[in-house]
N, C-alpha and C positions, 0 to 999 in steps of 0.2 A: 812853252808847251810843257805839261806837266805830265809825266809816265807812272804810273804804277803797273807797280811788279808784286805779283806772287809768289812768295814764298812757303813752298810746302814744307813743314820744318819734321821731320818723322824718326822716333828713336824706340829702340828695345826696352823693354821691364826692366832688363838688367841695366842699360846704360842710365835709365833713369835713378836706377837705385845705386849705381857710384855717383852719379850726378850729386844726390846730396847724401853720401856715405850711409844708408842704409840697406838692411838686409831686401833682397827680393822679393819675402812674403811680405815682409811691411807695406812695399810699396802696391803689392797686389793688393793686401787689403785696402788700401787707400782708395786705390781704382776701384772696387767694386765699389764702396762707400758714395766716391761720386759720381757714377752712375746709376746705385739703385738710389739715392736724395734727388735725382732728376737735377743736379746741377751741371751736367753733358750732357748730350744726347751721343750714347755709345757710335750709333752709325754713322756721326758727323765724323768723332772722331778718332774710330782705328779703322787705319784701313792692313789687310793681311796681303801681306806678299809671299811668295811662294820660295822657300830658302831651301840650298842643295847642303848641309854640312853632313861631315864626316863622324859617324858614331861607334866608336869601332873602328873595325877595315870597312867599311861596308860606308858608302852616300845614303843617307837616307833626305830624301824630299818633303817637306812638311810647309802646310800655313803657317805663319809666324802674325800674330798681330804688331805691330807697329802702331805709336802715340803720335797725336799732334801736340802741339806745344799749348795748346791749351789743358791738355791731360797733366803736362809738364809743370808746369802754373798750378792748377789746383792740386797735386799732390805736394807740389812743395810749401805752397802754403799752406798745407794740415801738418806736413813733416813742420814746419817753423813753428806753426800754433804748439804740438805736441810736445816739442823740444822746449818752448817757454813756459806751456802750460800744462806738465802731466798729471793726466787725466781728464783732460778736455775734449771734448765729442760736438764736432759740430754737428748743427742742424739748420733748424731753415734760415735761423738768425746767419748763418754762415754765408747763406749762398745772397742774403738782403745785404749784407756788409761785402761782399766779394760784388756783386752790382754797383755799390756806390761807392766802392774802388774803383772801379772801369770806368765810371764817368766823370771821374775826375780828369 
């Protein structure tokens, strides 16, 4: 009998951007990058959860978007491309070579 399990794998901007030791904006530019090249579709993959922190004395309650691990994957493979190739700017070639990685 064979089972499969889902794993919803979901992490913050920030913990992405220690993930592979970059700044926060870096890694937000990245995300916009591959959502507006249509290589995610945004509403598959953030979903916002509703977080109580402390800013100040004072809770404040805010959406927080949260990533799936495919969001995780393609920023860090443009962080790796970046880091070996600066000034490298993917495009559609990016997202035909990131396909025929997955099907390997």
């Amino acid at each position: 009998m064979i089972f499969f399990v889902l794993l919803l794998f979901l992490v913050l901007v920030a913990q992405i951007a220690e993930l592979f030791d970059k700044d926060v904006r870096t890694v937000n530019e990245h995300l916009v990058n591959v959502f507006d090249e249509g290589e995610l579709d945004r509403a598959a993959t953030i979903r916002k959860f509703r977080i109580v922190r402390l800013e100040g004395s004072r809770s404040v309650e805010r959406e927080i978007d949260h990533y799936r691990l495919e969001a995780i994957l393609a920023v860090g493979y443009r962080v790796a491309q970046a880091d070996r190739f600066p000034g490298w700017k993917p495009g559609n070639e990016f997202k035909a070579k990131r396909e025929a990685m997955l099907k390997k």
